[in-house]
C-alpha atoms as one frame of an Amber mdcrd trajectory, in Angstrom:
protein
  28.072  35.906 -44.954  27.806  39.436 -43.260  27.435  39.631 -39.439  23.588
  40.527 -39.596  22.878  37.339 -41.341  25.498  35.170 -38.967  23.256  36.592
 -36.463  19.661  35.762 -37.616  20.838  32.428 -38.982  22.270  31.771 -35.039
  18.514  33.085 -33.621  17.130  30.440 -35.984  18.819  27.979 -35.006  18.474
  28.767 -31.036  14.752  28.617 -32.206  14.605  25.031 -33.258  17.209  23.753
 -30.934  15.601  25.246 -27.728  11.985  23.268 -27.949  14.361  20.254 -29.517
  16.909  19.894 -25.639  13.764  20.940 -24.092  11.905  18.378 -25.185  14.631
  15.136 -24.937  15.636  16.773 -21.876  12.076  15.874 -20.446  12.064  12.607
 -22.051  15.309  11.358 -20.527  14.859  12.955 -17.069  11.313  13.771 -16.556
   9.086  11.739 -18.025  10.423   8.559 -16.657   9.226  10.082 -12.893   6.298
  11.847 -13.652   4.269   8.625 -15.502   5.061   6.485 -11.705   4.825   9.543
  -9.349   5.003   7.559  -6.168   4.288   3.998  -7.829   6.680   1.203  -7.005
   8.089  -1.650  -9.462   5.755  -4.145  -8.888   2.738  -1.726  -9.171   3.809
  -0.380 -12.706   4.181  -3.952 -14.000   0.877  -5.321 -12.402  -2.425  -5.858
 -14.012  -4.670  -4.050 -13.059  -8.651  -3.753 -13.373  -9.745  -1.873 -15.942
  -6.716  -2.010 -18.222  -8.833  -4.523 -20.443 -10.650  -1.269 -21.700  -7.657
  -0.270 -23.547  -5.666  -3.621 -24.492  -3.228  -1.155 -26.666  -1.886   1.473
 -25.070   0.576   3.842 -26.776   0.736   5.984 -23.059   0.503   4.361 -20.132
   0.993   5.926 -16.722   1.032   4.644 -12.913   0.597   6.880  -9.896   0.302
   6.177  -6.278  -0.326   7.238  -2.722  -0.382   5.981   0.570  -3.780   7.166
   2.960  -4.106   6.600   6.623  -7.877   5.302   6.273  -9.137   2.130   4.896
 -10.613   2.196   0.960 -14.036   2.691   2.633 -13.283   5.808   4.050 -11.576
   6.964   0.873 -14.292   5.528  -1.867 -16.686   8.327  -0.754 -13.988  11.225
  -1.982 -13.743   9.662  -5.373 -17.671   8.556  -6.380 -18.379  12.399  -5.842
 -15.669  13.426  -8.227 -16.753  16.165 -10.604 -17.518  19.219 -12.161 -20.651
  20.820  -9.867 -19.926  17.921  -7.424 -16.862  17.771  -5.382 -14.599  18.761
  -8.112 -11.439  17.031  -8.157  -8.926  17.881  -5.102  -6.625  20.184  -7.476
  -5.465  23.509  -7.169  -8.513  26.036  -5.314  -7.989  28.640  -8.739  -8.896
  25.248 -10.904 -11.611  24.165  -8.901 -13.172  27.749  -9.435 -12.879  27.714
 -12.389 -14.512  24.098 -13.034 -17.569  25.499 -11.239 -16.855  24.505  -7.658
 -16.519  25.870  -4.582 -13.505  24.462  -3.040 -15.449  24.506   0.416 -17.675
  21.645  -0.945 -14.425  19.538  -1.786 -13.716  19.166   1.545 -16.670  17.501
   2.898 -19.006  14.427   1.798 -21.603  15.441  -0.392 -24.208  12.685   0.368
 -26.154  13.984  -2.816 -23.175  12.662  -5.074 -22.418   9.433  -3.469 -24.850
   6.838  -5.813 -22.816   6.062  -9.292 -23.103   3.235 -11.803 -21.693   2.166
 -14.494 -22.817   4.469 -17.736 -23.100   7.134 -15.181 -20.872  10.397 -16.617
 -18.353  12.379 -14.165 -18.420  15.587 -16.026 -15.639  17.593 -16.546 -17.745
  20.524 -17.887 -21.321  21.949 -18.254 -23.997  20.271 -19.969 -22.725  17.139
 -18.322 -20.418  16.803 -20.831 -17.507  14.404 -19.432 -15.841  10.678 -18.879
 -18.271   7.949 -18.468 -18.123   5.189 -16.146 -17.164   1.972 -17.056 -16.381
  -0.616 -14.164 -17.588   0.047 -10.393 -16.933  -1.989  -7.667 -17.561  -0.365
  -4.157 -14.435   0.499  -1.973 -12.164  -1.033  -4.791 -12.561  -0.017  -8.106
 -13.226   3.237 -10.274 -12.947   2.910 -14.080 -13.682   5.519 -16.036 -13.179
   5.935 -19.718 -14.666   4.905 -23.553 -14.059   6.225 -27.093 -13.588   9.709
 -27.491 -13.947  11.712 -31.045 -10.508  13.796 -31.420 -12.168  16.273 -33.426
 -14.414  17.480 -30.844 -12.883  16.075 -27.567 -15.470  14.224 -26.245 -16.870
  10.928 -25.478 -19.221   9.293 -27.998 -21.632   6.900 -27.430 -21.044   2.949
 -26.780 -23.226   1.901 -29.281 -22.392   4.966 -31.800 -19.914   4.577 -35.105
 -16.946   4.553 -34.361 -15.214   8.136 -35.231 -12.842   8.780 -37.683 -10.202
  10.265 -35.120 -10.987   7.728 -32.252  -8.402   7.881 -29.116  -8.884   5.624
 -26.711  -8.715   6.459 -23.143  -9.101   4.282 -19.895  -8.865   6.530 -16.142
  -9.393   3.910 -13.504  -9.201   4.174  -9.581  -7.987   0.702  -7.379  -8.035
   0.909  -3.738  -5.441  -1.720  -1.829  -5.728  -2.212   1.674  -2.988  -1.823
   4.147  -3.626  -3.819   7.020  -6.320  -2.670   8.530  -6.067   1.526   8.426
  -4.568   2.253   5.473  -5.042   2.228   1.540  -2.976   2.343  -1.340  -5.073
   4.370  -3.872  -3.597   3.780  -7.541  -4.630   5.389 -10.501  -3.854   3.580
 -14.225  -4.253   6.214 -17.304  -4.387   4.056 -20.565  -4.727   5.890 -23.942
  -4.072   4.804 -27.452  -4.729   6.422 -31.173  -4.084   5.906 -34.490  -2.304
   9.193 -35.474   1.047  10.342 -35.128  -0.621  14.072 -35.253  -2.367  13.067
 -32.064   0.141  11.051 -30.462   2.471  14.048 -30.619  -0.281  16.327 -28.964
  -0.806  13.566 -26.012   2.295  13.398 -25.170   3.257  17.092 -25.428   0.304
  18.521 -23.505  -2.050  16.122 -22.188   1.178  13.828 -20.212   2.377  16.552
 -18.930  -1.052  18.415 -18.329  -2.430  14.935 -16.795   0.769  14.860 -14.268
   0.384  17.908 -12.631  -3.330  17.623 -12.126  -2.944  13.956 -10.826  -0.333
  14.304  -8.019  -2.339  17.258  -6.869  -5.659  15.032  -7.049  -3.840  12.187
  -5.207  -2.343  13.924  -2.566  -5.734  15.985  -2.181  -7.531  13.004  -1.351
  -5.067  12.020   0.942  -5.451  15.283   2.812  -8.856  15.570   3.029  -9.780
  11.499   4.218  -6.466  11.570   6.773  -8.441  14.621   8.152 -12.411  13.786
   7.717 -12.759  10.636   8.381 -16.184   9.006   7.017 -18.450   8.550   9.759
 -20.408   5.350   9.404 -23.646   7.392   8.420 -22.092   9.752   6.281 -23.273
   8.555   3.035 -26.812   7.775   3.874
């Protein structure tokens, strides 16, 4: 074998074994972090409300954060969630993006503060989004349903079920902590049927979903540690 081909055949193989150490080195060292980001043992084994939506799950992740304020001065920051609302506490270029002025995510919007089950938080125009599922004031926010892989969003409850169906459950539980604090918890269950799409989900939405997340989290933890809900704030 002359040296030219030595040397394409070696460039070839860097190609394939790059992605390849890239990708177990996430699964061995990342991963295991980034699905519990600030969860503890007990809460990544509990069951939690909402998880009944997805009984299945092929990816399941558990994220956490402590908030000086009780769950009803948080609940107000996550009922106004959403594209033209509040947005959702990520990164300012993000929110701009999504059609939101990060000013607005920084106060209560009293405008966005009734929600009920069926209601959608978009994530887009034409209030295209995740509907709501299971609602229980100052406690829980479960979000979720069916969604059609082939065109990414939600279909219907009483539709067909699609061909490409992934099944996704987002959901929101508020713990109190004596009597100022919370323990917000968020529970991410999704399953499919196809390896093509279990590869994608785990590729780009886990680590997609991650990144967003702690940034959410620790955005509402900001913003109700330093607005706290006056008693007539959502009325």
């Amino acid at each position: 074998m002359s040296g030219s081909s030595r040397g394409s055949a070696g460039r070839a193989l860097a190609l394939i074994a790059i992605p390849v150490i890239a990708a177990a080195a996430y699964v061995k060292y990342f991963r295991p972090k980034q699905v519990r980001w600030g969860s503890e043992d007990a809460e990544v084994s509990a069951v939690l409300p909402g998880d009944e939506l997805v009984r299945q799950p092929k990816m399941t992740t558990t994220r956490a954060v402590t908030i000086r304020a009780t769950p009803a001065e948080v609940w107000p920051w996550l009922v106004q969630m959403g594209y033209g609302r509040a947005g959702f506490y990520s990164y300012d270029q993000s929110e701009k993006i999504a059609g939101v002025d990060p000013a607005r995510s920084r106060k209560i919007l009293p405008e966005f503060q009734q929600l009920n089950v069926g209601d959608v938080i978009p994530w887009g125009e034409n209030n295209e989004g995740i509907p709501v599922r299971m609602l229980e004031p100052n406690s829980v926010l479960s979000l979720g349903g069916t969604m059609d892989a082939s065109t990414g969003k939600f279909v219907s409850a009483t539709a067909a079920r699609p061909e490409r169906p992934i099944d996704v459950s987002w959901t929101f539980v508020l713990k109190p902590v004596g009597e100022t604090s919370t323990r917000l918890l968020t529970r991410t269950r999704v399953a499919y049927d196809s390896p093509l799409i279990g590869a994608a989900v785990h590729a780009m939405l886990e680590p997609g979903q991650y990144m967003m997340e702690r940034k959410m989290l620790l955005g509402i933890k900001e913003r109700a540690e330093a607005h706290p809900v006056r008693s007539d704030a959502t009325s």
